[in-house]
N, C-alpha and C positions, 0 to 999 in steps of 0.2 A: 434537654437537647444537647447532644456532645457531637466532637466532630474531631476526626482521625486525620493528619496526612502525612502519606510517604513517598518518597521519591523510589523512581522504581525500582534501583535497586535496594531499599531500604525496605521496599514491600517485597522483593524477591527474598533478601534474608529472612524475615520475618517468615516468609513462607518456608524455609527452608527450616530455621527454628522449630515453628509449627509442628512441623513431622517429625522431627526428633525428641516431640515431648511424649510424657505417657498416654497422652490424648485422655485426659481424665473424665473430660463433658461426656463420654460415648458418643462420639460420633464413629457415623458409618466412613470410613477414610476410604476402603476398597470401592465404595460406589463415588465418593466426591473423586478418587483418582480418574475413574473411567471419564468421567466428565469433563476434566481438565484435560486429561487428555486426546478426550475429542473434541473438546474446541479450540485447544492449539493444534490440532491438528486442523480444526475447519476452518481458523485462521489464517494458517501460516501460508496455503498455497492458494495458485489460481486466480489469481490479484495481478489487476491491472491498474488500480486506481494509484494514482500518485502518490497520494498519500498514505496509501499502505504497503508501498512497494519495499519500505527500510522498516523494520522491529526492529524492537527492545537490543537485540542483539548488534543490529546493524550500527544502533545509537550511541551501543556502549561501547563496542568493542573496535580501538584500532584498527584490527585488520578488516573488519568492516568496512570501514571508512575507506582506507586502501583499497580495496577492492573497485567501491562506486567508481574512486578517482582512477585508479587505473584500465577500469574498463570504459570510461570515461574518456580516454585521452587514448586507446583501443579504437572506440567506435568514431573518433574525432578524425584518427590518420585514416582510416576507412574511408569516410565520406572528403576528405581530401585527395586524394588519390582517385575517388569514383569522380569529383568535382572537375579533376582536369583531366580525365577522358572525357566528359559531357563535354567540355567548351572545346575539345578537338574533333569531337565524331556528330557533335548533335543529337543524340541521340535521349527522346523525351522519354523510352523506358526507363534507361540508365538517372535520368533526372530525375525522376519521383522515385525512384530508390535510393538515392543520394538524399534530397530531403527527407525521407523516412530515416533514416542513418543521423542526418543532423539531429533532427527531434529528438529521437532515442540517446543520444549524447548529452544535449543541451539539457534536456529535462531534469540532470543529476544538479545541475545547479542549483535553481530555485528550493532544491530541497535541502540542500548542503547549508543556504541561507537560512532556512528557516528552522534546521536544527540550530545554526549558531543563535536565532532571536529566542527560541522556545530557552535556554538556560538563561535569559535576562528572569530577574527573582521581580515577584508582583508589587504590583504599585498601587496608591491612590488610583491613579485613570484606568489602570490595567490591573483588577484585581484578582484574578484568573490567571495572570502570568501572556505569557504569549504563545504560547501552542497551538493558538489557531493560526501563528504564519504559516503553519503546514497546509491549514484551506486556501489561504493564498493563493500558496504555491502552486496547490494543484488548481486554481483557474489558471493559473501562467501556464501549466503545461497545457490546460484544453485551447487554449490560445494560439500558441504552439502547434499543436497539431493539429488546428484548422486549418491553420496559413498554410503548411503542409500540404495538406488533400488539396485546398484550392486551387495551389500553385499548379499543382503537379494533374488536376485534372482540365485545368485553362491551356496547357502546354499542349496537353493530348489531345483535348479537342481540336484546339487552333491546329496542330501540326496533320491531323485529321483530315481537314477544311482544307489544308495550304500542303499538302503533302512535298516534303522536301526529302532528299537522299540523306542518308547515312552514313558517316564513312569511317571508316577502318572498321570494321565489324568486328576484326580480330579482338583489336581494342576494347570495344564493346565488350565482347564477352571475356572479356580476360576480367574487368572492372566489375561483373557481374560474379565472378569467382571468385573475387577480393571480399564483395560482401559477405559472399558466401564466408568463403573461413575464415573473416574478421569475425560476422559476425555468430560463429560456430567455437572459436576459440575464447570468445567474451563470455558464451554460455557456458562454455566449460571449464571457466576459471571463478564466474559465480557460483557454478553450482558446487562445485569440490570445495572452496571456502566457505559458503553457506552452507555446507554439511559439519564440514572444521569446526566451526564456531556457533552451531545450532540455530542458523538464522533460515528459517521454513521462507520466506520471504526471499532472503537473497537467492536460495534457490530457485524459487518461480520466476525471478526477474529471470536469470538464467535459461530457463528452459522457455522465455519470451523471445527472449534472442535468439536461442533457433529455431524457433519458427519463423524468426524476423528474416532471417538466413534463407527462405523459403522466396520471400521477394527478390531478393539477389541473383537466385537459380532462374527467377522469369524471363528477368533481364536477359537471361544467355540464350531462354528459348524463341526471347523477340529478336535478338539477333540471328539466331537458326532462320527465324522466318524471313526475313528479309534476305538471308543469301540465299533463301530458296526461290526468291522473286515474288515474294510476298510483301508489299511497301510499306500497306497499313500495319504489319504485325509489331513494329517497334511502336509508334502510339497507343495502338490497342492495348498492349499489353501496361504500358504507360496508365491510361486509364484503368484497366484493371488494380492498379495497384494501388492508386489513389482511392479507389472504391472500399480493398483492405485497410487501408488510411483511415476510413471513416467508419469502418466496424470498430477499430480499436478506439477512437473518437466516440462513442458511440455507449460503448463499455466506460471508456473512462470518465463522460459526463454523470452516465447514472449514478457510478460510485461518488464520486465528487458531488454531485449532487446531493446524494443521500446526508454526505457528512457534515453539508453547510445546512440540512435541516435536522442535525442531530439526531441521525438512524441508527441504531444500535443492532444486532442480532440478534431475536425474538429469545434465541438460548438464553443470550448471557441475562438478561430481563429474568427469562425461568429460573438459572442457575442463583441468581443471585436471592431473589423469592426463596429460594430453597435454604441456600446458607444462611438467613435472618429466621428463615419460620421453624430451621432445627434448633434452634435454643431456645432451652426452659424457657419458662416464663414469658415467652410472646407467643400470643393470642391469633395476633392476626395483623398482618402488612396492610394498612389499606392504602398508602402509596409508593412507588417506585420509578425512579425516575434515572435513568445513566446518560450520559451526557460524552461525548471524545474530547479532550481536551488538548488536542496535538494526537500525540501517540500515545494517550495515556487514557483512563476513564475516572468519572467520578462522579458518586452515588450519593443519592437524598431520598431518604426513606423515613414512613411515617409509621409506627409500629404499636400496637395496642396492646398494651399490660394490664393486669386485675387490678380494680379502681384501690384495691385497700395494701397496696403493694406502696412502702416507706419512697419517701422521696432519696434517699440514700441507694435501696436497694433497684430503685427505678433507674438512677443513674448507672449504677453498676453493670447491670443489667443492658443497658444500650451502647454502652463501653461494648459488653461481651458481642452486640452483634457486629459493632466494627472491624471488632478482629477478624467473627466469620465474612466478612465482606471483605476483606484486606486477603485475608488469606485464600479463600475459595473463588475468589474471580481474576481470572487474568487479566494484569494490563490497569487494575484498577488501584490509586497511589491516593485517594480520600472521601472520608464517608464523613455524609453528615446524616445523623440518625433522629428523628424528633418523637417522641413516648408521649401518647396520648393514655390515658384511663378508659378501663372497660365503660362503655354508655356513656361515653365524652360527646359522643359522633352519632348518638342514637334519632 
């Protein structure tokens, strides 16, 4: 039983290495490419979950970082400026898109922290390291964004119930167009960065925030309503948004969910199956097991070799499918490989 670990980018060069060798084992590389590159591609976008909202990229790179933080303190003046039109106009549309606004700010936090805990190095108590502050994290954002929806559908009702006036509309909708190209200009400084510096991730956060941008534009059309002499249309719409509150709620528990019960994507399971059972000499996987460890993965696999196969070459042997595991799986930085004998398990 041997066991591999690398930090990710020490498994990124590694992979880089890899391809520059003469690839002597014969392997198929034009098909392992396609592969990587469809699962960094199935990866990298379309993610709502907290926890997968920053890669490898976002981890490593500076401007990365920069980025969260300054879109980060973007959506902050946003929801400040939406925050004292509310306490002058009243108005409960404009309030739950303001707390939508905070959410979407505050959330960079918890995560910012739990990157700083995840580089504490493993301990006796903590022998894994800390990478699951990341799971933390993301219950503190579903947290977050419950208070959110609650708030902001208690307001709508109540104001519903107890209907009161409105005022400065102008105002209103002026705060409603604030969100609008705050949060239209935050997309489009994630996404042109997370194009820069190859993070599929920060792009999709980016393309979150304008549709976030979409809540902001309601705002303007509940205030339309009510200078059309429509009273309920500033709560309704109010509610309305709280309701999009809890579809994103909704999405981000399942993900979060999935990764405090260590769900993996069925691919990377196949993929990984695959890169152990294309080397010589192994028979047959009969267990496989990937695990998240933060933002990272890490493999334990059970692998059957021919019973009359030298205890030297056995080891060797389980060495080699580290590497295909190191090298052919994204994201994943340690393998622990254990070599059973043909009819061990019979």
């Amino acid at each position: 039983m041997t066991h591999v670990s690398r930090t990710p980018a020490q498994a990124d060069e590694r992979q880089k290495d890899h391809h520059e060798d003469d690839h002597s084992h014969g392997h198929e590389h034009g098909r392992w490419s396609k592969i990587r590159h469809g699962l960094d591609e199935l990866f990298g976008g379309h993610s709502h979950d907290a926890t997968d909202t920053v890669d490898s990229a976002l981890e490593a790179d500076a401007r990365g970082r920069r980025a969260l933080w300054i879109s980060l303190a973007a959506l902050g003046v946003t929801a400040a400026l939406q925050g004292v039109v509310v306490f002058a106009t009243g108005s409960v549309a404009l309030l739950s898109d303001t707390l939508h606004n905070v959410v979407d700010a505050l959330t960079a936090l918890p995560l910012l922290v739990a990157f700083a805990l995840a580089k504490r190095p493993a301990n006796k108590r903590y022998t894994y390291g800390y990478g699951r502050a990341e799971d933390l994290a993301g219950l503190f954002v579903l947290a977050m964004i419950t208070l959110s929806a609650v708030l902001a559908a208690y307001e709508a009702v109540h104001r519903l119930l107890n209907p009161q006036p409105v005022k400065y509309l102008w105002a209103v909708a002026a705060a409603g167009v604030i969100g609008l190209v705050g949060n239209e200009l935050v997309a489009r400084y994630r996404i042109r960065v997370g194009r820069q510096i190859g993070s599929a991730a920060l792009v999709a956060d980016g393309l979150h925030a304008r549709t976030d941008g979409f809540t902001s534009l309601a705002v303007v059309l509940g205030a339309a309503g009510v200078a059309l002499g429509l009273p309920w249309a500033d709560p309704a719409i109010g509610l309305v948004i709280a309701v999009a509150i809890l579809s994103v709620l909704r999405s981000a528990a399942a993900q979060v969910g999935a990764r405090l019960m260590d769900a993996v994507d069925p691919h990377l399971v196949d993929q990984a199956r695959e890169a152990v059972s294309s080397v010589d000499g192994v028979l047959d996987v009969r267990e496989l097991r990937l695990r998240w460890i933060g933002h990272t993965l890490r493999a334990e696999v059970d692998i059957t070799v021919p019973a009359d196969l030298p205890v030297d070459a056995a080891h060797e042997l389980a060495h080699h499918a580290e590497e295909h595991l190191l090298v052919y799986v994204p994201r994943l930085t340690a393998a622990l490989v254990h070599v059973s004998p043909d009819g061990a398990h019979a």
